[in-house]
LUMLO-596775 format. One record per atom (N, C-alpha, C, CB): atom name; residue number from 1; x, y, z; residue in one letter. Coordinates in steps of 0.001 Angstrom, whole numbers, always signed. Glycine has a CB too. Example, Ala and Ser with C-alpha at 12.3 -4.5 7.8 and 13.67 -1.06 7.14 Angstrom:
2
> N/1/+13190/-5690/+7800/A;
> CA/1/+12300/-4500/+7800/A;
> C/1/+13200/-3300/+7800/A;
> CB/1/+11308/-4473/+9046/A;
> N/2/+12850/-2250/+7080/S;
> CA/2/+13670/-1060/+7140/S;
> C/2/+12900/+30/+7870/S;
> CB/2/+14084/-598/+5725/S;
//
This chain:
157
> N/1/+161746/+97142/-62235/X;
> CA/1/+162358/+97268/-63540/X;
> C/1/+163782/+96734/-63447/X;
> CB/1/+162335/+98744/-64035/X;
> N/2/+164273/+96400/-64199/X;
> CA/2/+165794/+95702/-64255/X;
> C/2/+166289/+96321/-64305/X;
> CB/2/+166349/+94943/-65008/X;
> N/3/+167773/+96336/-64161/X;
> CA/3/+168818/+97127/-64098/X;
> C/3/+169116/+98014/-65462/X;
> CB/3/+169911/+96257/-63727/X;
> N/4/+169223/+97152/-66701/X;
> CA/4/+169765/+97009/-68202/X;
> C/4/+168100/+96655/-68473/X;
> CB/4/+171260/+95578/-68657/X;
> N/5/+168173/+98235/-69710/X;
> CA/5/+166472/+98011/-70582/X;
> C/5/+167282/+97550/-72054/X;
> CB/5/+165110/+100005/-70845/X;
> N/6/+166436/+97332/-72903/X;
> CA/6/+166418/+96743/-74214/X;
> C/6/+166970/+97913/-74497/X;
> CB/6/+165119/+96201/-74984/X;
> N/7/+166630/+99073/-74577/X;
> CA/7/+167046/+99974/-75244/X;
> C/7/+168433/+100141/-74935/X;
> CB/7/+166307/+101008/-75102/X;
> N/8/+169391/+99960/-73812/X;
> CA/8/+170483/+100152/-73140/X;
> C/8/+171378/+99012/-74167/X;
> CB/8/+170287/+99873/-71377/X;
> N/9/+170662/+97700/-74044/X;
> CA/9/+171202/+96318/-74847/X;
> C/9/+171205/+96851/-76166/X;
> CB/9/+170195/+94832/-74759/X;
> N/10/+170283/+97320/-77381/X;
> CA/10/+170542/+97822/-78383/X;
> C/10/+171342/+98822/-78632/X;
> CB/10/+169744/+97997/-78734/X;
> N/11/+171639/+99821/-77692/X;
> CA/11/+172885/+101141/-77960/X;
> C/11/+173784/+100408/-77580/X;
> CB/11/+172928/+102702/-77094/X;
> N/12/+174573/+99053/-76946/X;
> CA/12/+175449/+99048/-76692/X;
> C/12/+176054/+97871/-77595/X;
> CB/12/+175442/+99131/-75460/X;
> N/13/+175132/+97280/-78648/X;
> CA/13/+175369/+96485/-78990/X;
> C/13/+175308/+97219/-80767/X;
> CB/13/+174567/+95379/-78297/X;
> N/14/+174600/+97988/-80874/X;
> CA/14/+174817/+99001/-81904/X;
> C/14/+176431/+99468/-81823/X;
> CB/14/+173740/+100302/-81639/X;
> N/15/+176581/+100252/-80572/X;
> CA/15/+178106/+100827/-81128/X;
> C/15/+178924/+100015/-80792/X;
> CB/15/+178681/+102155/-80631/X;
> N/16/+179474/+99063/-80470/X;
> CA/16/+180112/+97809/-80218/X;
> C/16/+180096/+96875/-81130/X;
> CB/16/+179679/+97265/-79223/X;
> N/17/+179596/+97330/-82555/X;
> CA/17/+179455/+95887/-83854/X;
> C/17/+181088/+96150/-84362/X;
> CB/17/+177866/+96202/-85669/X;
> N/18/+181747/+97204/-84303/X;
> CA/18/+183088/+97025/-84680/X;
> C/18/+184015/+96426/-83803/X;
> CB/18/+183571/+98136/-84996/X;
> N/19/+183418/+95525/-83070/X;
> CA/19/+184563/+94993/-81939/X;
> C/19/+183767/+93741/-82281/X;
> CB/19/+184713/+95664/-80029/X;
> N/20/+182455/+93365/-82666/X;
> CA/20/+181968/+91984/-82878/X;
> C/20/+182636/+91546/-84196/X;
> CB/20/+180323/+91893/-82948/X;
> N/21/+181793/+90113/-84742/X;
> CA/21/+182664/+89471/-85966/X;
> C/21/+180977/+89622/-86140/X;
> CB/21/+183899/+87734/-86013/X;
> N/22/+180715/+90748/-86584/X;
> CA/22/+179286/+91053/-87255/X;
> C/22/+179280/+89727/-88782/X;
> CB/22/+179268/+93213/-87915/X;
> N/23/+178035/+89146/-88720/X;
> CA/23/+178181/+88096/-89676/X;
> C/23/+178518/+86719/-89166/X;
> CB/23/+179161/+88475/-90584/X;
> N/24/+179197/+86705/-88111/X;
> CA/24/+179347/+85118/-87188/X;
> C/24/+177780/+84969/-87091/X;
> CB/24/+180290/+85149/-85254/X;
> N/25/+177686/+83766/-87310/X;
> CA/25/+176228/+83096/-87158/X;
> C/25/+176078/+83104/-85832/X;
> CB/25/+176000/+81599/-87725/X;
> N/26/+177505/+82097/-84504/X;
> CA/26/+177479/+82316/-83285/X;
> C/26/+177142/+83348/-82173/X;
> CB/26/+178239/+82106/-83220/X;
> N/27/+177460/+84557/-83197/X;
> CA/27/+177623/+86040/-82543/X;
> C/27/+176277/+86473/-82741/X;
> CB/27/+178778/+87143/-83268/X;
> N/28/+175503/+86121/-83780/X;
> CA/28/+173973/+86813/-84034/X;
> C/28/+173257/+86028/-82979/X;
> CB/28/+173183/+86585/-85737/X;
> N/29/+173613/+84724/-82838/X;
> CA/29/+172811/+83715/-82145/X;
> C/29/+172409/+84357/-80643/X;
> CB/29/+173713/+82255/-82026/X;
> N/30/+173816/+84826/-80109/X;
> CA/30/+174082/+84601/-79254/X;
> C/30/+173097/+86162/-78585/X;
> CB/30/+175630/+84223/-79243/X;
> N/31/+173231/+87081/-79968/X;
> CA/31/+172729/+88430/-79373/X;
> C/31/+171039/+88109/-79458/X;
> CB/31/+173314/+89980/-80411/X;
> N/32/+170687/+86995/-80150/X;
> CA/32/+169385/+86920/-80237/X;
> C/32/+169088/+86412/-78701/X;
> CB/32/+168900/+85970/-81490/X;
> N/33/+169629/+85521/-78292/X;
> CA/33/+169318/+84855/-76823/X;
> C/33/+169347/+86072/-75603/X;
> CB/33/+170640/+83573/-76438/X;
> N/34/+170447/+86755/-75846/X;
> CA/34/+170831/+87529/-75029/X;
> C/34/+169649/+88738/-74984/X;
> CB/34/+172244/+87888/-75393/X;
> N/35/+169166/+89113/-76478/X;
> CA/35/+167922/+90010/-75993/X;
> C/35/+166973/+89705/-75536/X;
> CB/35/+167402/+90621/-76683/X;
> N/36/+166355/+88156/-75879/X;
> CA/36/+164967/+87500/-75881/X;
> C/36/+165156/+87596/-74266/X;
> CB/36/+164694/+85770/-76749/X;
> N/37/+166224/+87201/-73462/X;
> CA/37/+166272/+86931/-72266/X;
> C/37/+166510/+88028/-71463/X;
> CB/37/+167063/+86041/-72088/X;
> N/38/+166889/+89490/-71579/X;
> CA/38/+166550/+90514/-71177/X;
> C/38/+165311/+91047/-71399/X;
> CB/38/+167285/+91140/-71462/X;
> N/39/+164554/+90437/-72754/X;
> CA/39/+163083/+91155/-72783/X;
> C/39/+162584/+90152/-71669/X;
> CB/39/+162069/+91142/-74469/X;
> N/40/+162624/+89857/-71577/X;
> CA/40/+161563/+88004/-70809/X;
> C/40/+161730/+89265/-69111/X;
> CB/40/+163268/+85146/-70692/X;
> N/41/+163410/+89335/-68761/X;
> CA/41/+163619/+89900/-67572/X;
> C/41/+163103/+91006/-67265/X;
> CB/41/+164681/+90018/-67367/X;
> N/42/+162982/+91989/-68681/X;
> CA/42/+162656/+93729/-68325/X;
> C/42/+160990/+93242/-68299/X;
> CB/42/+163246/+95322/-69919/X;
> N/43/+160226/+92449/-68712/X;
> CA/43/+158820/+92131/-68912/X;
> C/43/+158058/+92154/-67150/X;
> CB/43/+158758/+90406/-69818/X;
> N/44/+159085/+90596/-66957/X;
> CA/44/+159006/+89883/-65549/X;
> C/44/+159069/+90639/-64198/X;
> CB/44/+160110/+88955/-65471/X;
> N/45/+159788/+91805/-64656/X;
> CA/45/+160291/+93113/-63375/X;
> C/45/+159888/+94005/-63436/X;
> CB/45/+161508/+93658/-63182/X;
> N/46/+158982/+94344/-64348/X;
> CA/46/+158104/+95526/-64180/X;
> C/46/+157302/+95980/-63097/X;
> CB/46/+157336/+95476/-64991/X;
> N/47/+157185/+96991/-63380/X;
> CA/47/+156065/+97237/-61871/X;
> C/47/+154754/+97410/-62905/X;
> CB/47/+156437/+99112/-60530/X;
> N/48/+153827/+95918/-62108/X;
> CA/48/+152249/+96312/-62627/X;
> C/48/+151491/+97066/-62349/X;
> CB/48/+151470/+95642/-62554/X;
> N/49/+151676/+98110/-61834/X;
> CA/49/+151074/+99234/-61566/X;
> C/49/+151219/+100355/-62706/X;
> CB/49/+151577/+99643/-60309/X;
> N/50/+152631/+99907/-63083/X;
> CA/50/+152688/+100533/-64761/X;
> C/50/+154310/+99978/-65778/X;
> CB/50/+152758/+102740/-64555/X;
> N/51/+152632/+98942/-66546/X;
> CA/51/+153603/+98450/-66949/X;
> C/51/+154353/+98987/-68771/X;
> CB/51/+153101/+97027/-66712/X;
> N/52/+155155/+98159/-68713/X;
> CA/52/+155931/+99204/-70625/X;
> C/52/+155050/+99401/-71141/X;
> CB/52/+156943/+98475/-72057/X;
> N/53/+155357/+100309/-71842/X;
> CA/53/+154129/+101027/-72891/X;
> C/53/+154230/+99868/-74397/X;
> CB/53/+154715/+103200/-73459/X;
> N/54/+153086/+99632/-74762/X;
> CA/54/+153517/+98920/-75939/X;
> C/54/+154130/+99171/-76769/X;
> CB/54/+152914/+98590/-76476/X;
> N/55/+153852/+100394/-77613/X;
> CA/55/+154630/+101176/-77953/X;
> C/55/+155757/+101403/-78219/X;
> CB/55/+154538/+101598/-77591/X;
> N/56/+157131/+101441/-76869/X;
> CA/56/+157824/+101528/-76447/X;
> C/56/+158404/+99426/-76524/X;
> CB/56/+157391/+102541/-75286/X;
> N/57/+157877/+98530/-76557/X;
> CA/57/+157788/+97547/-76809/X;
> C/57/+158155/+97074/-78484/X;
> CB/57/+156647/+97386/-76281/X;
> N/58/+157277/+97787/-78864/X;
> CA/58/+157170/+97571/-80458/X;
> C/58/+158159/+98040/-80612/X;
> CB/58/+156120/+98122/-81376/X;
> N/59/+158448/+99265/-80308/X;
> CA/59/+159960/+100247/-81214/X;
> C/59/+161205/+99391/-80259/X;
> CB/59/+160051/+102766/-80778/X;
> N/60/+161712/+98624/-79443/X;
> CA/60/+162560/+98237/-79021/X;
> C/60/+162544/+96677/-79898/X;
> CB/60/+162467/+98430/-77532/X;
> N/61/+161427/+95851/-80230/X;
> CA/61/+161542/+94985/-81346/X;
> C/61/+161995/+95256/-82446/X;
> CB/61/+160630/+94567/-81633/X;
> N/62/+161281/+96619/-82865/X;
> CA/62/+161852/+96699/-84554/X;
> C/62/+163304/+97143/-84682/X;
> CB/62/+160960/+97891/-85523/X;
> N/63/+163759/+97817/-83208/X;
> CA/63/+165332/+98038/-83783/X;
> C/63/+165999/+96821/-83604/X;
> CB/63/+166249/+99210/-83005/X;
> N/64/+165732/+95841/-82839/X;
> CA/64/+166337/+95063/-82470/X;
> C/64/+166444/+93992/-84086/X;
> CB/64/+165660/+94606/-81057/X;
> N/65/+165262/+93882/-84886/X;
> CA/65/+165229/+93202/-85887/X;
> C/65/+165941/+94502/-86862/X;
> CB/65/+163680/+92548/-86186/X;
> N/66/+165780/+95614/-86859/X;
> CA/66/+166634/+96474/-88117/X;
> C/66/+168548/+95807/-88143/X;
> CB/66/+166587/+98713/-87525/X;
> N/67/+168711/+95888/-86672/X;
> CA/67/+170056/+95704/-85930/X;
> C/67/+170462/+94217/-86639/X;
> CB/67/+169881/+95671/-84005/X;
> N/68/+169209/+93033/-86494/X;
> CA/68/+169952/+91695/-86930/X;
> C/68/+170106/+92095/-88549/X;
> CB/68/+168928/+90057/-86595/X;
> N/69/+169146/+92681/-89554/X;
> CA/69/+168639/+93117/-90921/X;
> C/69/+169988/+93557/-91622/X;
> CB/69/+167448/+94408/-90845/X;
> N/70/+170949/+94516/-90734/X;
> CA/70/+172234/+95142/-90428/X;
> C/70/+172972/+94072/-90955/X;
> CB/70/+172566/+95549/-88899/X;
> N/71/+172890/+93168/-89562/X;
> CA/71/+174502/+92498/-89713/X;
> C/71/+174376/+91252/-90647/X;
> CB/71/+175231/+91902/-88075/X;
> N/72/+172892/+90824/-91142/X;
> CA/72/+172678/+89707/-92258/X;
> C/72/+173209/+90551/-93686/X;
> CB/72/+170792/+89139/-92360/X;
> N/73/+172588/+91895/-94127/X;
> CA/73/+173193/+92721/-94999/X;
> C/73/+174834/+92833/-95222/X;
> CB/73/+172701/+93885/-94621/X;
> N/74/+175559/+93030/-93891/X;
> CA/74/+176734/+93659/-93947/X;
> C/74/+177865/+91826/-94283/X;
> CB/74/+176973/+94813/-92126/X;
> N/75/+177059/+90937/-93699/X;
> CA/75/+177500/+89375/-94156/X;
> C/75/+177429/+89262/-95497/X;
> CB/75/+176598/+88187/-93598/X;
> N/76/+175891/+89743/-96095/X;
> CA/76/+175786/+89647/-97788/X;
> C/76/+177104/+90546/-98501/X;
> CB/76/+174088/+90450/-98384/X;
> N/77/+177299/+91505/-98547/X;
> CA/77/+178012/+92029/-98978/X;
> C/77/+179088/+91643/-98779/X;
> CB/77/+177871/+92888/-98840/X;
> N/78/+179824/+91341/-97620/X;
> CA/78/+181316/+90638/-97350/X;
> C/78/+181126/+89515/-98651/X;
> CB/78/+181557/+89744/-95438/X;
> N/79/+180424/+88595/-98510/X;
> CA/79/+180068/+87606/-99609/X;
> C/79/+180341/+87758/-101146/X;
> CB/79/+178736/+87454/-99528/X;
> N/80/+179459/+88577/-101454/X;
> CA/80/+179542/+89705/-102724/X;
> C/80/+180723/+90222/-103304/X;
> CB/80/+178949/+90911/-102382/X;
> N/81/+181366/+91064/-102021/X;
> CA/81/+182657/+91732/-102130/X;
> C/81/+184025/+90400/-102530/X;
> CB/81/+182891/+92618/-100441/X;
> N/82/+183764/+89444/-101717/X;
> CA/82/+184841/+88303/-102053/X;
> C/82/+184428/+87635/-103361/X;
> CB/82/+184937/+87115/-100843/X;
> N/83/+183362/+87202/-103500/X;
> CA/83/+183251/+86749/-104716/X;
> C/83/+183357/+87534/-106197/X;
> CB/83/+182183/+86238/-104583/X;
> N/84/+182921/+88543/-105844/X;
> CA/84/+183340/+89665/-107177/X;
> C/84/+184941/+89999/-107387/X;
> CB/84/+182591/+91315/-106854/X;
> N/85/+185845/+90097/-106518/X;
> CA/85/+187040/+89849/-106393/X;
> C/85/+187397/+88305/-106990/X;
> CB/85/+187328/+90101/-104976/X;
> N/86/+186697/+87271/-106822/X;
> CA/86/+187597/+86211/-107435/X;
> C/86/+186989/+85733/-108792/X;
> CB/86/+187770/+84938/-106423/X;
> N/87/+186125/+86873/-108995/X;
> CA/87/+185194/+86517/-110178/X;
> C/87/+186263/+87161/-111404/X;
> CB/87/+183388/+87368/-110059/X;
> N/88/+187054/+88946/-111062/X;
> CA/88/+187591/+89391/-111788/X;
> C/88/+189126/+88675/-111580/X;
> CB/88/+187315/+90746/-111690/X;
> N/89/+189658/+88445/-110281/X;
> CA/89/+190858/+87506/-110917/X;
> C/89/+190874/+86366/-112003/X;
> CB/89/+191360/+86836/-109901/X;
> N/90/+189486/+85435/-111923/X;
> CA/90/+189324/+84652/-112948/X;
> C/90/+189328/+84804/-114227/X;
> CB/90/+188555/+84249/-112826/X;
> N/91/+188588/+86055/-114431/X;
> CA/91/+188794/+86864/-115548/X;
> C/91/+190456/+86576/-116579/X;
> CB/91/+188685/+88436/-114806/X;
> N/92/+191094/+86831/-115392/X;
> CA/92/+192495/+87040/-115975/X;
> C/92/+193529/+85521/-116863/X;
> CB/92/+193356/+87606/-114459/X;
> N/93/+192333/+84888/-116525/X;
> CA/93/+192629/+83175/-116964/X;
> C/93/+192937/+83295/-118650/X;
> CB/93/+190916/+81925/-116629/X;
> N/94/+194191/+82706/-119242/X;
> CA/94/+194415/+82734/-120370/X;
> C/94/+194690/+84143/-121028/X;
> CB/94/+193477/+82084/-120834/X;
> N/95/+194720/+85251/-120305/X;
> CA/95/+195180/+87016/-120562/X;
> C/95/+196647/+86828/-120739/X;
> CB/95/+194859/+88292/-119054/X;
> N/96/+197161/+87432/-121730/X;
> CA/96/+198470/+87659/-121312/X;
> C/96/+198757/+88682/-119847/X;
> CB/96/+199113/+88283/-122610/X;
> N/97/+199750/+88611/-119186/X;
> CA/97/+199654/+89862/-118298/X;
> C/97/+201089/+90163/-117315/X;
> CB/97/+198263/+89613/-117261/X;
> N/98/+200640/+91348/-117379/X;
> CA/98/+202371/+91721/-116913/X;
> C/98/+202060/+92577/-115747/X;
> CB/98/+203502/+92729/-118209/X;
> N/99/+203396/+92333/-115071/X;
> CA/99/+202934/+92644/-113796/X;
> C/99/+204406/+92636/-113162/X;
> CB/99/+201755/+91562/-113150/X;
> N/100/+204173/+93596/-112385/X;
> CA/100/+205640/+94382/-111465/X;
> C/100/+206104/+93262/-110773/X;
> CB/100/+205304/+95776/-110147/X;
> N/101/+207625/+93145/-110431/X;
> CA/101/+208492/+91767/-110240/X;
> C/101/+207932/+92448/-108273/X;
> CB/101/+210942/+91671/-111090/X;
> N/102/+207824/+91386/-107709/X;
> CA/102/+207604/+91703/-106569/X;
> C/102/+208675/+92056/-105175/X;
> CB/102/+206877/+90803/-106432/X;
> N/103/+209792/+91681/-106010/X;
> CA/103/+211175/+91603/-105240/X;
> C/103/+211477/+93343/-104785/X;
> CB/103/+212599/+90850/-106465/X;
> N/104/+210813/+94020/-105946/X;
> CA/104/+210887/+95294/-105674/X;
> C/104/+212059/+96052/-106769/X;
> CB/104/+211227/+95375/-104091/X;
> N/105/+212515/+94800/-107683/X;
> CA/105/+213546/+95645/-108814/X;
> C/105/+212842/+96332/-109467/X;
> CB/105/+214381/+94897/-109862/X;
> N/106/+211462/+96320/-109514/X;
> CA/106/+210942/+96983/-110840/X;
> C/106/+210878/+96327/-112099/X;
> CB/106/+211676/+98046/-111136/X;
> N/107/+211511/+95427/-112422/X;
> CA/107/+211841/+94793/-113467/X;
> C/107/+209523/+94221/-113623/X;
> CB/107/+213574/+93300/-113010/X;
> N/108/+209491/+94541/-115116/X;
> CA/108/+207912/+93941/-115742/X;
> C/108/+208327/+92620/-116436/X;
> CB/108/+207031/+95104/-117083/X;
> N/109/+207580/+92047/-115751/X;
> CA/109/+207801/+90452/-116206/X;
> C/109/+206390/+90205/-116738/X;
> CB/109/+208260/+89236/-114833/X;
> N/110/+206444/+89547/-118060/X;
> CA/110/+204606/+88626/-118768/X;
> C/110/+204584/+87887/-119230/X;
> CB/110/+203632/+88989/-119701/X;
> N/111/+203522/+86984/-118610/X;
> CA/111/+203534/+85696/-118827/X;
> C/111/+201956/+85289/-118833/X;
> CB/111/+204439/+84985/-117759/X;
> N/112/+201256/+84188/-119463/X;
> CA/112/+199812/+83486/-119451/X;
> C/112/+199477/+83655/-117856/X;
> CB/112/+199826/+81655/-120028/X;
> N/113/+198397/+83969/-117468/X;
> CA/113/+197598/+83513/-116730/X;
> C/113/+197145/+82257/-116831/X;
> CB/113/+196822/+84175/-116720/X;
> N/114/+197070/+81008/-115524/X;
> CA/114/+197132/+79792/-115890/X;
> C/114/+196048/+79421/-114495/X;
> CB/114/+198820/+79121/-116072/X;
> N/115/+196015/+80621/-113632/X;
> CA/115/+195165/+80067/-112629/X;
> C/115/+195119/+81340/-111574/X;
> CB/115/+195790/+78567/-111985/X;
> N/116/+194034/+80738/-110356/X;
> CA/116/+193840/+81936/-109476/X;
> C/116/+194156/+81225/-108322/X;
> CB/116/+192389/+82709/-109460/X;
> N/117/+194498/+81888/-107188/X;
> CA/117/+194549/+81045/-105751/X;
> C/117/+194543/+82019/-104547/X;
> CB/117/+195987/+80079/-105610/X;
> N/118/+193814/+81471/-103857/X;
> CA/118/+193425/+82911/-102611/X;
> C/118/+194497/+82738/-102060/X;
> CB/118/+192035/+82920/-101341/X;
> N/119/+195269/+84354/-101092/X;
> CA/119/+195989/+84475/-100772/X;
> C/119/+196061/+84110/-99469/X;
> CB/119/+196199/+85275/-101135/X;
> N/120/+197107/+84103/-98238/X;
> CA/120/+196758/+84347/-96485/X;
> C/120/+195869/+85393/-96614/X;
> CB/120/+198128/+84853/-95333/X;
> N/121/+195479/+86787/-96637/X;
> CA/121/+194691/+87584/-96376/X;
> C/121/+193374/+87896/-96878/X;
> CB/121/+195236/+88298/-96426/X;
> N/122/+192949/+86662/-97529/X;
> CA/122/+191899/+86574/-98112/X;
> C/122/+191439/+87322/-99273/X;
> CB/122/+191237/+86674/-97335/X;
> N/123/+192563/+87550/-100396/X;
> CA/123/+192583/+88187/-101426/X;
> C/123/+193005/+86716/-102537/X;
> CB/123/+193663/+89584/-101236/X;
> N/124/+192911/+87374/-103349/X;
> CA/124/+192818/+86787/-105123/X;
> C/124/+194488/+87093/-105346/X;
> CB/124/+191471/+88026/-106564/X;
> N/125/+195007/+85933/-105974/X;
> CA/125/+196375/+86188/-106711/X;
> C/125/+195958/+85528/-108111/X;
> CB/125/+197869/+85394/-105910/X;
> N/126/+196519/+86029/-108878/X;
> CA/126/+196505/+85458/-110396/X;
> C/126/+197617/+84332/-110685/X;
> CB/126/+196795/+86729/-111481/X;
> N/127/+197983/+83600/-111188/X;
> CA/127/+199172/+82602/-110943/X;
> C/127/+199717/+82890/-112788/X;
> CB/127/+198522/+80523/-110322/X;
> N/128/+200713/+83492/-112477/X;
> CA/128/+201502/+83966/-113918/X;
> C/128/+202507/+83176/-113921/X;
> CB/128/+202071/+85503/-114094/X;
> N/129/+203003/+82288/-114718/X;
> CA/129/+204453/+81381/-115128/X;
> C/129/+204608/+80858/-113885/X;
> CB/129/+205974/+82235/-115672/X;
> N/130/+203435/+80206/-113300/X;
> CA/130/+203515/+79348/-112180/X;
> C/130/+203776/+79895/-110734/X;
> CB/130/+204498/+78462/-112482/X;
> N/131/+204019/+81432/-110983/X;
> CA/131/+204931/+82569/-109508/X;
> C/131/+202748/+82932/-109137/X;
> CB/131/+206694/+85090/-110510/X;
> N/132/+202266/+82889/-107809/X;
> CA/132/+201292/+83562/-107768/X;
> C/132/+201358/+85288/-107329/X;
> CB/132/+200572/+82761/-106975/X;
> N/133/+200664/+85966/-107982/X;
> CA/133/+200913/+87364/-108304/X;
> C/133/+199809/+88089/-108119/X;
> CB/133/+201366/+87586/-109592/X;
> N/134/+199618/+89005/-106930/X;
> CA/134/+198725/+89542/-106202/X;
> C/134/+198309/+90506/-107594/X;
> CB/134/+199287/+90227/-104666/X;
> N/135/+196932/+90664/-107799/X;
> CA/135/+196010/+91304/-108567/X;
> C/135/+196808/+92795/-108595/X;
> CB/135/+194398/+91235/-107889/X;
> N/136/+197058/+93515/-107617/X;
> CA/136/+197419/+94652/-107062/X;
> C/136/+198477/+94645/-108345/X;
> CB/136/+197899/+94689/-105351/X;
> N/137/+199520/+93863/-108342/X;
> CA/137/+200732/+93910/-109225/X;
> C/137/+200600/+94124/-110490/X;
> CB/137/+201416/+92860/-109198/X;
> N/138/+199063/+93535/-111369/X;
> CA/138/+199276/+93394/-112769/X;
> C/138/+199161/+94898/-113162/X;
> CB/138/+198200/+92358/-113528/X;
> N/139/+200255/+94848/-114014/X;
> CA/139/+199713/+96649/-114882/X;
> C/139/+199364/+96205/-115824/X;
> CB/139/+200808/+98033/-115373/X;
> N/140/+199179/+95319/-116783/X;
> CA/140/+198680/+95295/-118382/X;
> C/140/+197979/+94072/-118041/X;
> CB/140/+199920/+95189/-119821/X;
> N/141/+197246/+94313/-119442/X;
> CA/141/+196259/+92526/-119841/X;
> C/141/+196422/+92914/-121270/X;
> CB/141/+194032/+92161/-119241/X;
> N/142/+196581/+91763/-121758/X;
> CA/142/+196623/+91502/-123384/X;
> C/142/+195549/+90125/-123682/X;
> CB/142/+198487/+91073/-123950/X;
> N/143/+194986/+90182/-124773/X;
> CA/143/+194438/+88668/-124904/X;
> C/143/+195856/+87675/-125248/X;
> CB/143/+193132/+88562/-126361/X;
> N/144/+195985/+86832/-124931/X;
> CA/144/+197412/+85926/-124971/X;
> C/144/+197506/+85838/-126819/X;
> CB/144/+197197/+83924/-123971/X;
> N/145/+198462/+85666/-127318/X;
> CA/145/+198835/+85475/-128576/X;
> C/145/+198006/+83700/-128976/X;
> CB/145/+200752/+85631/-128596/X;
> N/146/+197605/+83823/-130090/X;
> CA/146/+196759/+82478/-131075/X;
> C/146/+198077/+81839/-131344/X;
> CB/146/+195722/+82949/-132836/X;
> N/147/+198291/+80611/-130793/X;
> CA/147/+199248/+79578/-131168/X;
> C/147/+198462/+79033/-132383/X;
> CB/147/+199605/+78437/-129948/X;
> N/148/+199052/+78791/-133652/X;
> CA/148/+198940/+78358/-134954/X;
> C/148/+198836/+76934/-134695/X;
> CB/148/+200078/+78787/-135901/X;
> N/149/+197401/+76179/-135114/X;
> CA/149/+197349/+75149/-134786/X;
> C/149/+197379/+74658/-136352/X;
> CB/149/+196268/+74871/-133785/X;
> N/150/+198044/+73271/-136060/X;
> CA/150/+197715/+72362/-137700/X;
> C/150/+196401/+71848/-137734/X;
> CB/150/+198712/+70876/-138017/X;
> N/151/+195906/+72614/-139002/X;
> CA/151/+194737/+71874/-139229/X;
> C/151/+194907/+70873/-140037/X;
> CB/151/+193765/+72568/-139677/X;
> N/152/+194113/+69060/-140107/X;
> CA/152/+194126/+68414/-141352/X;
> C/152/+193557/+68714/-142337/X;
> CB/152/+193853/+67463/-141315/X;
> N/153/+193864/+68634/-143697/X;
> CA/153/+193509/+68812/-145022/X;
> C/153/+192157/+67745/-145343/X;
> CB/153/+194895/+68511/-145962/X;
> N/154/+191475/+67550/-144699/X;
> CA/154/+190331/+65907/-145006/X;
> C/154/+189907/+66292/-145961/X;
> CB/154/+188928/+65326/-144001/X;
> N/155/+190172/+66721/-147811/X;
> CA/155/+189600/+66651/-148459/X;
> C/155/+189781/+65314/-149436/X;
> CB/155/+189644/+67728/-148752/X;
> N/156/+190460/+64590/-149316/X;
> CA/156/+191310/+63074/-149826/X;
> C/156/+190275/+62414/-149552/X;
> CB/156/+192790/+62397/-149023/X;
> N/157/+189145/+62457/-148281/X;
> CA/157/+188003/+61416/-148730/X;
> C/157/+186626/+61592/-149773/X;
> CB/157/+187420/+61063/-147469/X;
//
């Protein structure tokens, strides 16, 4: 029997996903190789006189596929979570909106929403009077005021 069973590789790779980049394609890849090639080893080193129970086979596959099921889920949602975030900054496109001066005076400054732009930390800013302005900041939304457009009179033809 090998040193390291599947089951040893799944508990340690279970409580160790907060130290992985759970969702790296590289990192799933890599745990897929890494089990296939410990099952191949725990298979190859058995003693045939008694060998794994199937059983015991089967239930070390299915966690191993619950485990990838995990970190494809916990990728969807990262996905989800960012895009629903830049779905509601977009929102804010053409809102009037006011929002705390960031300098820290306090002073409420409002101005059109004119655009969105992801931040360094992978967040949503709203871009107010051209300054970009972390979501966090806005306290109000207004629909922006109707600029009075000239209409022509075309009844002369």
């Amino acid at each position: 029997m090998a040193d390291n069973t599947i089951s040893d590789y799944l508990n340690t790779v279970g409580s160790s996903s907060n130290d992985m980049q759970i969702g790296s394609s590289n990192q799933s890849l890599n745990d897929v190789g890494a089990f296939y090639k410990l099952l191949v080893a725990e298979i190859g080193n058995q003693d045939p006189t008694n060998p794994m129970d199937n059983k015991e086979l089967v239930l070390q596959l299915s966690q191993f596929s619950t485990l990838e099921a995990t970190k494809e889920l916990n990728t969807n949602m990262n996905t989800f979570i960012e895009q629903n975030a830049l779905t509601s900054a977009a929102a804010l496109i053409g809102k009037e909106v006011t929002y705390m001066d960031m300098d820290g005076t306090g002073e409420r400054i409002t101005g059109s929403a004119t655009g969105v732009a992801r931040t360094g930390d992978d967040s949503f800013a709203v871009i107010v009077n051209g300054v970009q302005v972390p979501v966090d900041y806005v306290l109000n939304l207004a629909e922006a005021p109707v600029s009075e457009a000239v209409v022509a009179d075309d009844t002369s033809a």
